[in-house]
Structures are given as C-alpha cells and as structure tokens.
C-alpha angles and dihedrals in degrees: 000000000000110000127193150169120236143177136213114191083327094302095125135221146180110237117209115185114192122191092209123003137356119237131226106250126206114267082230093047092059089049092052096051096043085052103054091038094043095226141157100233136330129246132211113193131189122162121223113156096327125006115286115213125199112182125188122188118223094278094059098256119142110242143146126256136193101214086038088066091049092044080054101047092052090045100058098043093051089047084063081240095122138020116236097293139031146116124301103201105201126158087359093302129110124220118190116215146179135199115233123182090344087297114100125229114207118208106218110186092157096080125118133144112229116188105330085329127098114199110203117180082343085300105127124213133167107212123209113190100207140184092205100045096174086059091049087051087068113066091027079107100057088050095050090051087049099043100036091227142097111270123219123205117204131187124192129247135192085236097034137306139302116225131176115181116209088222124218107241100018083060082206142071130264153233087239143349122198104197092038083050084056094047085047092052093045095052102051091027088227113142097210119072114183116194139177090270094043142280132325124196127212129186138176112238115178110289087352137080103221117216118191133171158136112293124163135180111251095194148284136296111220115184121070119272108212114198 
C-alpha cells in the first residue's frame, strides 16, 4: 500500500493506493486519519480496467468529489499507474480524464439542476449568487442543515466569478470545491472560478463539463495504516 498526502486547490486528501484490492476501513479509522492530517476526505485507489475512486468525507461518508478525482488523476500519473488519460470509476460513474501540462482536466457528463438544487457526479449543492458575500456566509450553515447539501456562494467579477462551498462532512467551508466550482460555473455560465485555494477552470465540451486545476503531492505517510 503507497500512502500519500495531496492537495487540490488546497482542498486536502489523504491519498490510499492497493495492488490488489481496497479494504473496507473502519468509519472511526477515516475519521481518525482526516483528523490528524487535517484533511478534507480521504481517497482509496486500485486500478482494474480503468481506476477505480472511492472517496469518504471526514465523517467517514462515502461521496464523490470533484478535486478528489483530480488528485486521483495526478496520483496516479505521477505513480507511473496510468498514462495521461484515462477513466476515473467513482459511485458507480466514470469519468474519463487527460493531463495536460501536469494539471488534469476531468470530463463530467452526470450534472443537472432539478428544482434550486444542482447535482454534479451525485454530489448536491444549492448555489446563491450574492453582492454582500460575508452576509450570505452566514447563513450558508442553516441551508446546508434544510436542504441536506453542500451550499456555494458566488460572487460575481469583471474577469469570472469568486465561490467559496460550505462542504457535508467537512461542516465548513473550503479552500475549494470542484463540483461546487462546477455548479458556480453552471449557474452564471462564467468559465473561470476563482476560490480561496486558487482558480479552477470549466469548460463545455461537447456532452462534458471539463474541470481542470492546480493539484501537488504534500508528502508521504510512512508508516502502515491497518484498517
């Protein structure tokens, strides 16, 4: 098993590579181990045919998550496990990618907006596009505990748009948030996202929602982690 620490746009992960299978750990365990390294999920990886992603919040919840499946992606090509593109599998969706310049593009084509909520790779957000972004902070908790989703504040810019997600799980919000970056962009129809741990491009081509950004290795985990 190679472990190691990531960051997307400065949202963090754990990062857990099997050779063969991945093992069920323990709800306490990932709790544990978001805790101590003060991340934002944790991610398992195997690859089969294609890679296969599973994703936990810090609570220990299995989700999806946009800047997970970049982390993956770049894992996984710096890990010499893949080539430059290929197909992330994750909650029983596949999400094809390339690596451009070092920087990994994911391909969404699973996004719709049914009633005031997006759904982006299953993951659910309700988006408020706002003039006075610290009020609308505010309440971004007491939405999240009604609609039973994460909640993205955007406020517009003369070159794109700024958006901060008060994430499930995490009970905060983040430095970034790839799928609420998505449900930003959808909802303005603006290409360029900037958020609090840097910018995050998306773009329409042609059936996908691309999602491209900035991800780096932090550093290793040495010692063994049992379940």
């Amino acid at each position: 098993m190679k472990t190691e620490l990531w960051h997307g746009a400065h949202n963090n992960f754990v990062v857990m590579y099997y050779e063969k299978n991945i093992p069920r750990l323990k709800k306490c365990k990932i709790q544990e181990l978001n805790r101590n390294y003060n991340t934002d999920g944790l991610i398992q990886i195997t690859i089969r045919k294609n890679i296969l992603m599973k994703f936990f919040d810090p609570e220990g919840t299995l989700d999806n998550c946009g800047n997970g499946l970049r982390v993956t992606a770049s894992f996984c090509f710096k890990n010499n496990l893949c080539k430059d593109k290929g197909v992330i599998e994750s909650l029983g969706l596949k999400f094809p990618f390339v690596i451009e310049d070092n920087t990994p593009k994911i391909f969404f084509n699973v996004f719709k907006k049914e009633k005031e909520l997006w759904s982006i790779g299953k993951v659910k957000h309700k988006t408020i596009i706002t003039k006075d972004f610290e009020k609308s902070k505010k309440i971004a908790k007491s939405i999240r505990n009604k609609l039973d989703c994460n909640v993205t504040i955007i406020k517009m810019l003369e070159n794109g748009i700024f958006a901060q997600t008060f994430e499930k799980g995490v009970e905060n919000f983040t430095a970034a948030c790839g799928t609420g970056a998505i449900a930003a962009a959808l909802s303005t129809n603006q290409s360029k996202v900037f958020m609090p741990g840097g910018l995050l491009k998306i773009n329409k081509y042609k059936e996908f929602i691309t999602l491209s950004g900035p991800t780096k290795m932090v550093g290793l985990i040495k010692n063994e982690i049992s379940t």
